[in-house]
C-alpha positions in Angstrom: 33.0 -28.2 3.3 33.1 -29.5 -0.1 34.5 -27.7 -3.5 32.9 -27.2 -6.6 34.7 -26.5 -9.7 34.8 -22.7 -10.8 33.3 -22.3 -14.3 35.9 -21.1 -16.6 39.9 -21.4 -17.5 42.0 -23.1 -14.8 41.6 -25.7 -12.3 40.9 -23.6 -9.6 38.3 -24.6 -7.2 35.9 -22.8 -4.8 34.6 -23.8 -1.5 31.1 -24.4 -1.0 29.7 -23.6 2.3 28.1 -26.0 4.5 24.7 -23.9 4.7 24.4 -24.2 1.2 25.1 -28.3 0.9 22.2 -28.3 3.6 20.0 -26.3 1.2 20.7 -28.6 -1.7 20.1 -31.9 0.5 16.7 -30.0 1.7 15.4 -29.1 -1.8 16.5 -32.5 -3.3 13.7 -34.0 -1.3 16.0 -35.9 1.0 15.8 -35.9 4.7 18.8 -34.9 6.4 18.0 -35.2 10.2 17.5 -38.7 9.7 21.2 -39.2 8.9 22.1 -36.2 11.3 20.1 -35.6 14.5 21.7 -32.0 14.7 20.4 -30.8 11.7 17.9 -28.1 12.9 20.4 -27.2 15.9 23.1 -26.7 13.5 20.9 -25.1 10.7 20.0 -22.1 12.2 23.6 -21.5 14.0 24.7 -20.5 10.1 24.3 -17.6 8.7 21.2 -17.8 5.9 22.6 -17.2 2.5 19.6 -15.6 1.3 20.1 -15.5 -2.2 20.9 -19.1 -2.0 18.1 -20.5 -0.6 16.0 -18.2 -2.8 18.0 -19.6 -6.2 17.1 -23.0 -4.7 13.1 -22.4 -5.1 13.4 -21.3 -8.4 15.2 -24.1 -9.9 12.3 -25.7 -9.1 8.9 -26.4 -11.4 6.2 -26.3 -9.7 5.2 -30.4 -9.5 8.7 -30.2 -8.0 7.6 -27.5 -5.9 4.7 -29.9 -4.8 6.5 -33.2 -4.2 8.5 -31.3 -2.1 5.4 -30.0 0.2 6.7 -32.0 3.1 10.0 -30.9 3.6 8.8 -27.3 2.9 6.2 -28.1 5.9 9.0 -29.2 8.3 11.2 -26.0 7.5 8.5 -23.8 8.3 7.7 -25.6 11.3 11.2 -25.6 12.4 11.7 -21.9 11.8 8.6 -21.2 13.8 9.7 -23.6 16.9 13.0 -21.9 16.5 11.9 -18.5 17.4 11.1 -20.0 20.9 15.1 -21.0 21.7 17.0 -18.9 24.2 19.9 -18.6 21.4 19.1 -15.0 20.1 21.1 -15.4 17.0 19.3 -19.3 16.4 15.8 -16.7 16.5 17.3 -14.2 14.2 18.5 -16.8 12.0 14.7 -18.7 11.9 13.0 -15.3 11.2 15.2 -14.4 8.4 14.9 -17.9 6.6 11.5 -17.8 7.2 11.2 -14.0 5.0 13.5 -15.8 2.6 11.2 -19.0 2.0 7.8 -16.8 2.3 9.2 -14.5 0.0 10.8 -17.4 -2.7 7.6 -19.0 -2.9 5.5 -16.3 -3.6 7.5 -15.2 -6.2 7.9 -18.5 -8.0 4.1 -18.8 -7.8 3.2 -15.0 -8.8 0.6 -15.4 -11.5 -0.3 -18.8 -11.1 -3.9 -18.9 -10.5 -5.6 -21.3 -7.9 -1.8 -22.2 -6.3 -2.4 -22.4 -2.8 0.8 -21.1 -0.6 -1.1 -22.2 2.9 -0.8 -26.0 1.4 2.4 -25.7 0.6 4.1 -23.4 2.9 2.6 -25.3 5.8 0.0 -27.7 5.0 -3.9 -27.3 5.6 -4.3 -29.1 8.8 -1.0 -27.5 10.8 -1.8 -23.8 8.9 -4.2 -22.3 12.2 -1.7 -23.6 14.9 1.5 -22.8 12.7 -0.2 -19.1 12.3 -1.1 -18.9 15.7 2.1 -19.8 16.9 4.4 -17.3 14.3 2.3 -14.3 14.9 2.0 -15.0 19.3 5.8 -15.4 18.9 6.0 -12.5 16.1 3.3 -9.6 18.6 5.8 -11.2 21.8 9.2 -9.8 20.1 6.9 -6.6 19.1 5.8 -5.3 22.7 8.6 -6.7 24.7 12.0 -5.9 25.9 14.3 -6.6 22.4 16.6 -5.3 20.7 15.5 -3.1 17.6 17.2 -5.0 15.0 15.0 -8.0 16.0 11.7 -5.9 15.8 13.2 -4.0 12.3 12.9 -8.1 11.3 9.6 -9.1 12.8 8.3 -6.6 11.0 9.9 -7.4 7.6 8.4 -10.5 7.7 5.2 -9.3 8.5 5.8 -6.8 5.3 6.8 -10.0 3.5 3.4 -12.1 4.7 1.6 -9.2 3.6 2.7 -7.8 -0.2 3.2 -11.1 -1.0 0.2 -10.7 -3.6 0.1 -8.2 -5.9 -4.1 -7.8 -4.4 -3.6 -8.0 -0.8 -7.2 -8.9 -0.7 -6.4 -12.1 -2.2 -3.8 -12.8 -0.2 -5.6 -15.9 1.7 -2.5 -16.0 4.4 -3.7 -12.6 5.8 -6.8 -14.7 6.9 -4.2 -15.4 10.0 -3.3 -11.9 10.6 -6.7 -11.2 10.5 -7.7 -13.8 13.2 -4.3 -13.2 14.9 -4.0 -9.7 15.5 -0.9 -7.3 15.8 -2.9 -4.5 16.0 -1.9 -3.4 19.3 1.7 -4.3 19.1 2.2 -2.0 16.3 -0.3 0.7 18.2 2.8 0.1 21.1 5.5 1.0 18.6 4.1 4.5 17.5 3.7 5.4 21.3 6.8 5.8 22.4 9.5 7.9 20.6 12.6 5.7 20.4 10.7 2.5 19.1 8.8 5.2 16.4 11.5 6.8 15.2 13.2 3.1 14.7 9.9 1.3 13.4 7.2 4.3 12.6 7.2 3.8 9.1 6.9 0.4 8.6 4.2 0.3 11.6 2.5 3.0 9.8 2.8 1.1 6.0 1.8 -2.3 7.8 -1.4 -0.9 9.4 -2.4 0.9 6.0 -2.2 -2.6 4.3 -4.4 -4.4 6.9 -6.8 -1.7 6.5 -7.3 -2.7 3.3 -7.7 -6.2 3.3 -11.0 -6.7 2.0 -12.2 -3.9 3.2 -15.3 -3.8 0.9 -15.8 -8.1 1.5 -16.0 -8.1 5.2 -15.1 -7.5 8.2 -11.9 -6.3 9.0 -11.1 -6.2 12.3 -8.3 -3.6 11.6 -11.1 -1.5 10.1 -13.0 -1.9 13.1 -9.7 -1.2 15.6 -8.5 2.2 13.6 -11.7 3.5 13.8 -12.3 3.5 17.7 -8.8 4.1 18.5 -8.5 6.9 20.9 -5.3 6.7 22.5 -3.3 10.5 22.2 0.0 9.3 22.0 -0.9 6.7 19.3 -2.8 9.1 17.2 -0.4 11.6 17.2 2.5 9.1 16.7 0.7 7.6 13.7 0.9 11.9 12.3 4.1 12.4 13.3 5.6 9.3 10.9 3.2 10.3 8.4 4.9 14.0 8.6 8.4 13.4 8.8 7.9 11.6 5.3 6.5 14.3 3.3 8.6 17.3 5.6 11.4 15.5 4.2 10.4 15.2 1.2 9.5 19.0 1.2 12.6 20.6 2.9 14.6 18.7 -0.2 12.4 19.9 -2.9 12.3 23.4 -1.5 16.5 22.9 -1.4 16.7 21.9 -5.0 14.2 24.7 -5.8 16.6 27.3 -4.2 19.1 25.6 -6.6 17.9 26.1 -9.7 16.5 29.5 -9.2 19.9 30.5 -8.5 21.1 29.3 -11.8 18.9 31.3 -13.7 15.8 31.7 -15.1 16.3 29.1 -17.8 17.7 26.6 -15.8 15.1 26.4 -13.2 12.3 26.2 -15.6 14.1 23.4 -17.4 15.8 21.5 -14.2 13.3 22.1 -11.3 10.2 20.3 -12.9 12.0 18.0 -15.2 14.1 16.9 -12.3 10.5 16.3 -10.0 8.7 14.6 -12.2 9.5 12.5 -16.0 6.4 11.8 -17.9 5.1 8.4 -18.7 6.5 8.8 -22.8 9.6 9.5 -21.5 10.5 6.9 -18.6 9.2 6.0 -15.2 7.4 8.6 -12.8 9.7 9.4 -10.1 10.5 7.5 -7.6 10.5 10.0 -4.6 6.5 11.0 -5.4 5.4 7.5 -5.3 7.0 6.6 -2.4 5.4 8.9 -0.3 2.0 7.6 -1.8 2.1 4.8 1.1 2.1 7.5 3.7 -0.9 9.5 1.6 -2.9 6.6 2.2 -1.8 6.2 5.6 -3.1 10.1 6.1 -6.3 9.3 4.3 -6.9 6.1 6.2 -6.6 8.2 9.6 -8.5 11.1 8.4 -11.7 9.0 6.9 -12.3 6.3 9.5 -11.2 8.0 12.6 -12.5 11.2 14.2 -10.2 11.4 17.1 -7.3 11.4 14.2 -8.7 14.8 13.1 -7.2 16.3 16.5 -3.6 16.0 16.0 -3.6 17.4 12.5 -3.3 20.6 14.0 -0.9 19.1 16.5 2.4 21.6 17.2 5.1 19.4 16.3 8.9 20.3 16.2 11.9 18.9 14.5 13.0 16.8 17.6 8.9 15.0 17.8 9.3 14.0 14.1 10.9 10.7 13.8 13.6 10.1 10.6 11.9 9.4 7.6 13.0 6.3 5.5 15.3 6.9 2.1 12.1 7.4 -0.4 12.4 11.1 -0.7 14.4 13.2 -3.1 18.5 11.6 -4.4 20.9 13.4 -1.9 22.0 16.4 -2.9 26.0 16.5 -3.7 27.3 18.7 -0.8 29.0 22.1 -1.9 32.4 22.8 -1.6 33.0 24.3 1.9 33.9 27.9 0.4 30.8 27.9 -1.5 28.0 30.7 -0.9 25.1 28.4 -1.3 21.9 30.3 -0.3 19.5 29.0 2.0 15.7 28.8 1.2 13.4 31.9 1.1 11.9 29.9 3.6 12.4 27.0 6.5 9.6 25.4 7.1 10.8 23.5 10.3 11.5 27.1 11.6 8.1 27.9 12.1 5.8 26.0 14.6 4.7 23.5 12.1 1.9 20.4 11.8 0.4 17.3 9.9 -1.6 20.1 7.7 1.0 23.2 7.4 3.4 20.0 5.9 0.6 17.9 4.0 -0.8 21.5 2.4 3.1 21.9 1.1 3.5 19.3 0.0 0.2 18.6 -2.0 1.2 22.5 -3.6 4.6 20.3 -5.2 2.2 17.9 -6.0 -0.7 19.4 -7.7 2.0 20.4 -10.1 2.2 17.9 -12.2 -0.9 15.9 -14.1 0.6 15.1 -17.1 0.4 11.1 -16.5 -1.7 8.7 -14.7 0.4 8.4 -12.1 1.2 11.7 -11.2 -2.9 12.2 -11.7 -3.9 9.7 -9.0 -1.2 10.7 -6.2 -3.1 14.5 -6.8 -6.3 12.9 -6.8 -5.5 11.0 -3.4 -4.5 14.5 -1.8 -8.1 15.9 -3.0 -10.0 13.5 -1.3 -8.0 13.4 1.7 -8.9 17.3 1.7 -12.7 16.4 0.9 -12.7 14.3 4.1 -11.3 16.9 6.4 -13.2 19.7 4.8 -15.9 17.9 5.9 -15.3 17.4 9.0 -16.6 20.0 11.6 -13.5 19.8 13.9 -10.9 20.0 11.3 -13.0 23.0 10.1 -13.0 24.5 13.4 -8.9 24.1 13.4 -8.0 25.4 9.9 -10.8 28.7 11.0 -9.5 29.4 14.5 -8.4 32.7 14.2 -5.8 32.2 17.1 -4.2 29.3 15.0 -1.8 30.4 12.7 1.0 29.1 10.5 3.3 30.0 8.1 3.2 28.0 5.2 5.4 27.7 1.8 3.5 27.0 -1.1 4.9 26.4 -4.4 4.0 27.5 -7.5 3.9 25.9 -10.6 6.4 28.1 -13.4 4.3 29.4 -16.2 4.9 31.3 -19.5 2.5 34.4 -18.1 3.9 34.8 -14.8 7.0 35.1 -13.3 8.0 32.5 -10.4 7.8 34.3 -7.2 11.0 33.4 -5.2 9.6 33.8 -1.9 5.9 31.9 -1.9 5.5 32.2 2.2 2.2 32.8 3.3 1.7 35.5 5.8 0.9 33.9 9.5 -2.8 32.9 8.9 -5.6 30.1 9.6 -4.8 26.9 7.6 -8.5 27.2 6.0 -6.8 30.6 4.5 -3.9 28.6 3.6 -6.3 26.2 1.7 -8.2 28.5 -0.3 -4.5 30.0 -1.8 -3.9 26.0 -2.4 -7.0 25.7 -4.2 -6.8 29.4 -6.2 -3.5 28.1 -7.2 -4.7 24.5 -8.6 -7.9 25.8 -10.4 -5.2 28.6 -12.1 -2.2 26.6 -13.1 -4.4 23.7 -14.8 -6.3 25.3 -17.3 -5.6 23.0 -20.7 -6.8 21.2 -23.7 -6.8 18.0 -21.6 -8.4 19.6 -18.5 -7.9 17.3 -15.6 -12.1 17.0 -15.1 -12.2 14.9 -12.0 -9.5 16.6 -10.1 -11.3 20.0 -11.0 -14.5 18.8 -9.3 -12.7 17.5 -6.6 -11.0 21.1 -6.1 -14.2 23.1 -6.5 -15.9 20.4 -4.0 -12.9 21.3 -1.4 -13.7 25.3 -1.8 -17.9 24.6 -1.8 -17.3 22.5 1.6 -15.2 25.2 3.3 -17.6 28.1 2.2 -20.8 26.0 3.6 -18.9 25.6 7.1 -18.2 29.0 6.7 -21.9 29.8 6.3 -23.4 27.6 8.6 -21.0 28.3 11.9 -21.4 32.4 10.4 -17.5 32.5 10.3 -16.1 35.6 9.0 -12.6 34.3 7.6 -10.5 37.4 6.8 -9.2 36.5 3.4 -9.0 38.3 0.0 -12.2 36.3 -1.4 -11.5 38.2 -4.9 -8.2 36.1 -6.0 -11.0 33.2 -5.1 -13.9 34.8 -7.5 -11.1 35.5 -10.2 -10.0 31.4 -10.5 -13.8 30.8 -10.8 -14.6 33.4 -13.3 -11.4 32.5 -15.7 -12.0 28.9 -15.3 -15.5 29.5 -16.6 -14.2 31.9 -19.4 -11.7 28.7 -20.3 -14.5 26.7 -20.6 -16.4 28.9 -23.0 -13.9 29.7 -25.1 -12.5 25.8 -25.2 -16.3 24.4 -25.6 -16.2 23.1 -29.1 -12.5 20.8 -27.9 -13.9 19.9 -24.0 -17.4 19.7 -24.5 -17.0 16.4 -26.9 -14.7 14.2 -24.1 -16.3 15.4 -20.7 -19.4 17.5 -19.1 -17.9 20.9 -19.0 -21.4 22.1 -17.4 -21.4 19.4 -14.3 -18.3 21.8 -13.2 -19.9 24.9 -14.6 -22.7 24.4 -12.7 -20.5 23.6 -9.6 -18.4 26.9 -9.7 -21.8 29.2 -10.5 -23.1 27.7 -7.7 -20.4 29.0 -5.3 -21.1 32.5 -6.7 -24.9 31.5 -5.6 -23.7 30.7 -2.0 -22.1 34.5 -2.4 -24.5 35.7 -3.3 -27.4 35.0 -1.1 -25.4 34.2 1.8 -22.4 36.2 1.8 -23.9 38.9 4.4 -23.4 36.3 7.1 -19.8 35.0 6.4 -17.9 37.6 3.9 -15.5 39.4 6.5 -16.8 43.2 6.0 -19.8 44.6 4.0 -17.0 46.2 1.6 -16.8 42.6 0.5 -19.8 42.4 -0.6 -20.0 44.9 -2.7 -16.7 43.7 -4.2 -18.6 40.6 -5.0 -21.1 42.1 -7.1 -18.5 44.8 -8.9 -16.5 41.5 -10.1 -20.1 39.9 -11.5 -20.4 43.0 -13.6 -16.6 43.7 -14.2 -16.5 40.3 -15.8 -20.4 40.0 -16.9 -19.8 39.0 -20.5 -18.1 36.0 -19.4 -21.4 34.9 -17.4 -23.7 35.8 -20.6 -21.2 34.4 -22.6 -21.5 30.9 -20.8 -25.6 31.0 -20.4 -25.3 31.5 -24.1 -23.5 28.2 -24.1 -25.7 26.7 -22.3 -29.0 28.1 -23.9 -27.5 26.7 -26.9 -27.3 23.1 -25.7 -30.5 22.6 -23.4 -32.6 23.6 -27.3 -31.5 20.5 -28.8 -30.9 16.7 -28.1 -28.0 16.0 -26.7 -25.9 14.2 -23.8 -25.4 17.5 -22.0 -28.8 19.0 -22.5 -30.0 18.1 -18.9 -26.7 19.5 -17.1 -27.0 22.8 -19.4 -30.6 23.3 -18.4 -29.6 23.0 -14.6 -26.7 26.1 -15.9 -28.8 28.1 -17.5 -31.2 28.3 -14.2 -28.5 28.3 -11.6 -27.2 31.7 -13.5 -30.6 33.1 -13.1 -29.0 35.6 -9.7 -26.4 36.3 -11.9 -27.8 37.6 -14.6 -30.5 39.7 -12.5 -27.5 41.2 -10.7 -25.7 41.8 -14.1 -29.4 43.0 -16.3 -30.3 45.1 -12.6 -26.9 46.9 -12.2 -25.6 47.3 -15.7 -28.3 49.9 -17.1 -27.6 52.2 -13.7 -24.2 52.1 -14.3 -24.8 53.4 -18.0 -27.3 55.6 -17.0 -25.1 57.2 -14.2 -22.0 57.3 -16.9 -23.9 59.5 -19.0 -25.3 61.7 -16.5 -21.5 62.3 -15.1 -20.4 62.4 -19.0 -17.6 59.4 -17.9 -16.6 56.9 -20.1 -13.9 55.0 -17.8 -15.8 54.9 -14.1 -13.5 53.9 -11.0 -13.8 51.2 -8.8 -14.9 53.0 -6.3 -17.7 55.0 -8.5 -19.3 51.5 -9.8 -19.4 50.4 -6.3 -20.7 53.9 -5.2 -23.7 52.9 -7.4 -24.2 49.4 -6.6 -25.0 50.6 -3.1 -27.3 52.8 -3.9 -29.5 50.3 -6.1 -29.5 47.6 -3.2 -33.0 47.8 -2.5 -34.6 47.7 -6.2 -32.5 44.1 -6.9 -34.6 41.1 -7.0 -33.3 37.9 -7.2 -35.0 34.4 -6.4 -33.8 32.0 -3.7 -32.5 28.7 -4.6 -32.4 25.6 -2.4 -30.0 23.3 -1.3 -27.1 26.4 -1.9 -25.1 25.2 0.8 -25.5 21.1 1.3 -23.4 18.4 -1.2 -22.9 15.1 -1.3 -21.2 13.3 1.6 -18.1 11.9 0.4 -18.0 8.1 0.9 -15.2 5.9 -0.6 -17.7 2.7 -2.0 -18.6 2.4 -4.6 -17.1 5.3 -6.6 -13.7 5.3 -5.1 -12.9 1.3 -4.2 -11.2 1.0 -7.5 -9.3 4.0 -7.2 -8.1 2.9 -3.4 -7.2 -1.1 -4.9 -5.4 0.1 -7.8 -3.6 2.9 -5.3 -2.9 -0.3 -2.7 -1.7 -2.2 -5.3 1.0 0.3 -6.3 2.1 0.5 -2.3 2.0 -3.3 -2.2 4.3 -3.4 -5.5 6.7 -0.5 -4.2 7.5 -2.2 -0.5 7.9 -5.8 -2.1 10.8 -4.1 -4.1 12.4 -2.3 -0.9 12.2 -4.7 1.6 15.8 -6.0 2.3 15.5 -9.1 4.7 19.4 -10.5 3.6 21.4 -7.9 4.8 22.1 -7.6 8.5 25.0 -6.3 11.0 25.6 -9.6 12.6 27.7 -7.4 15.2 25.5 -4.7 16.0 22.6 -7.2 16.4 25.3 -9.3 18.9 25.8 -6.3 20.8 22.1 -4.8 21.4 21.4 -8.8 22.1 23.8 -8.4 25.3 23.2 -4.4 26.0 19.3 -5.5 26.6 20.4 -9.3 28.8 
């Protein structure tokens, strides 16, 4: 070893190791296996100094960068032959230099438009059979007999390959991990319990990224692969990473929630949402909730291009199926002293048989609480249309209705000035689609403001018209308390009467009122098939009159706008006839009512007497029959959503390139599982 002079007072001098004098021989452009046939051999016996090699890169400009192409070239080529060797630690050592030179290079070039990393990292002719030859040796360690520290690194440097571009689409190096699939070697990993709880997550993140490379360009043969895959164990191994994630995340939310409530009123106002989630004006959106937004699009990926994904949702899963998440959930709580009477939450989710659905419906309900920023907006937005795909879907409908599946499932609520914070949220044991509809109730109640959250509200409303119309069509008879659903939709259309002169200058309040009046429609001339009892029904129509002048109060509104020229005037035409059945049953009803008042000389009628007479006037109500009650749109992600899903990638992509930790590595433990598996 040679010394080097320590900066500073004193003569005192530090050793410089020999790894590094062969970094600075490398990256001076010199050849140093000319003057020292052992080079290689003796290279990748030392351990990398990471940081190091890294600092070496950036010294560089980036003509130096270029000049040095060729030793680059031969590095890469060396690591790659490297991985070959019967040495075990020789192959650790090449994969981990080649994360650190990947990763060095694509960070001293980030930004630089037209740079070509293929030229440089390995030169255009040698770039297919270099590629070929990383990724056999890279899906070899994958499926095979090897220790798990050397698959934890494989797949860091796939992780590496991949984020390496802020777009992963223009990442032109994943052209080889197109052509030079690891598709099934990752599939292998989520199959079998050991390998997923050690690798599930980053198997799970790496297939979500591949998914998306280019996925609106061409074809993507990862695409093509998630779609058709029907293996069991796969699929439900794929949920079961997915789950642990946000379970985690859940159990440690619901743990802090306890907390706080325990302190008081005051405090758990103050501390539990402040401590969730900090607005955009006053920092960075938390950590924890974006985190999990990898394994949201993961979940969405499953749910929108494969059908055979639907059937594990409801899945049965207990603690010991669900593999460990990573560290990307809530900061660890400080333990209590051991004398300390901590209480428990109301409720343990993990007690009850649990699934994908009973943990993804939790968690989106912490979630949904917060749309203050952009952020926060587009991880609710992502859990919308994952629940617009499986409301959709006839299978997942057929799972959330079955009477004979039935979950427990802790919601949370949002605290608000009008209502007290329930400290027990636990839904009684009922179908998931039940489950949703309190979800949804609970969203459409706690979001009514000056800076209504439009999109999100048509994306809830479009959950809710999707489960009625399955509900309709398969004549199922959910046993639910529809009226906590008919009271959102009525005070959301009061909010936007009484808000019209503030909303209806920044967004189409009448797309959405025509959306929710609509539902009452489907009620309406439809409910006789699906409501659970003909008690229901009348309950339907008592709420239309109970709350009539909100109704005339919005066709008002609307009559208003569809007189005169304006933006809105088509959309409040379309409101003023879709409330055509409502008004007949409110003008129809209203006069008996009156007229029966006077003849009993009442001024305050019961329920029970209004309903009374809305039974008895059943047969002299017209109304008309309007088409196309009960179909919608068919959600598809192109074009309206792509940009939505690249910006979303583009976040994931950002987030892993931060937390991936190549340098640091137990040279021990690796030594030992080396020799426990030869």
């Amino acid at each position: 070893m040679t010394t080097r002079k320590r900066s500073g007072s004193g003569s005192k001098w530090q050793l410089k190791e020999k790894v590094v004098q062969m970094y600075e021989c490398f990256f001076k452009g010199e050849d140093p296996a000319k003057t020292n046939v052992n080079f290689w051999d003796e290279l990748f016996l030392l351990k990398p100094k990471v940081s190091q090699l890294e600092a070496e890169i950036q010294k560089l400009n980036l003509d130096q960068l270029l000049l040095l192409k060729d030793n680059i070239h031969t590095l890469f080529y060396q690591c790659v032959q490297t991985l070959s060797h019967g040495h075990h630690i020789r192959v650790v050592y090449a994969l981990q230099t080649l994360c650190a030179i990947i990763d060095a290079i694509y960070k001293k070039t980030s930004g630089v438009s037209g740079f070509d990393i293929i030229n440089t990292l390995m030169g255009f002719d040698q770039a297919e059979l270099r590629m070929q030859a990383l990724m056999d040796h890279l899906n070899n360690f994958l499926s095979g007999e090897f220790p798990a520290s050397l698959k934890t690194l494989c797949l860091k440097l796939l992780l590496v390959l991949i984020t390496g571009t802020e777009n992963v689409s223009q990442n032109t190096l994943l052209e080889y991990v197109m052509i030079n699939s690891v598709f099934e070697s990752l599939i292998q990993l989520l199959c079998n319990p050991q390998s997923r709880a050690a690798h599930g997550h980053d198997a799970v993140l790496l297939l979500t990224l591949l998914v998306n490379y280019r996925k609106y360009e061409a074809a993507n043969p990862y695409i093509v692969k998630l779609s058709i895959l029907d293996d069991e164990l796969a699929l439900n191994g794929y949920g079961q990473v997915i789950t642990a994630s946000l379970s985690e995340f859940c159990h440690q939310y619901a743990a802090q929630h306890q907390e706080n409530q325990s302190a008081g009123w005051l405090s758990s106002l103050t501390n539990m949402v402040g401590s969730m989630f900090v607005s955009e004006e006053g920092g960075v959106r938390t950590q924890q909730i974006r985190a999990n937004n990898a394994v949201l699009v993961a979940l969405y990926e499953g749910v929108h291009l494969n059908r055979n994904f639907i059937t594990t949702l409801a899945h049965t899963q207990t603690d010991g199926s669900l593999p460990p998440s990573p560290s990307n959930t809530l900061p660890a709580q400080t333990p209590p002293p051991s004398d300390a009477a901590v209480p428990m939450p109301a409720f343990d989710v993990m007690a009850e048989p649990s699934n994908l659905l009973v943990t993804f419906f939790q968690y989106c309900s912490i979630v949904m609480q917060d749309t203050k920023c952009e952020s926060s907006m587009n991880s609710v937005k992502l859990c919308f249309l994952i629940l617009t795909c499986i409301s959709e879907d006839q299978y997942a409908n057929s799972l959330m209705h079955d009477v004979n599946l039935t979950f427990k499932v802790l919601l949370h609520r949002l605290p608000m000035r009008h209502r007290k914070v329930a400290l027990d949220r636990t839904s009684p044991s009922q179908p998931l689609s039940a489950t949703l509809l309190d979800l949804l109730v609970e969203f459409i109640m706690s979001h009514m403001m000056k800076k209504l959250p439009m999109e999100l509200y048509l994306l809830c409303i479009g959950v809710v018209h999707r489960l009625i119309c399955y509900q309709k069509r398969c004549r199922v008879r959910l046993a639910y308390q529809w009226k906590e659903v008919w009271s959102a939709l009525i005070s959301l259309l009061k909010f936007l009467v009484n808000n019209e002169n503030h909303l209806a200058r920044k967004m189409n309040i009448f797309h959405l009122a025509v959306q929710v009046v609509n539902i009452f429609n489907l009620f309406i001339t439809y409910g006789d098939t699906f409501l659970p009892s003909p008690g229901s029904y009348d309950e339907l129509y008592y709420e239309l009159i109970r709350m009539q002048h909100v109704f005339e109060d919005l066709y008002s509104m609307a009559l208003r706008y569809s007189s005169s020229d304006n933006d809105l005037k088509e959309h409040a035409l379309k409101l003023t006839s879709s409330l055509s059945n409502v008004r007949a049953i409110i003008n129809h009803f209203s006069p008996k009512i009156e007229a029966w008042l006077t003849n009993q000389s009442l001024s305050t009628p019961s329920e029970d007497q209004i309903l009374e007479v809305v039974r008895k006037n059943y047969d002299s109500l017209t109304l008309k029959l309007q088409d196309s009650l009960d179909t919608y749109e068919r959600y598809t992600e192109k074009p309206r959503h792509a940009q939505f899903f690249t910006a979303m990638v583009r976040s994931v992509v950002n987030d892993t390139r931060q937390s991936i930790d190549f340098a640091s590595m137990d040279l021990q433990s690796i030594l030992h599982e080396f020799s426990s598996i030869s």
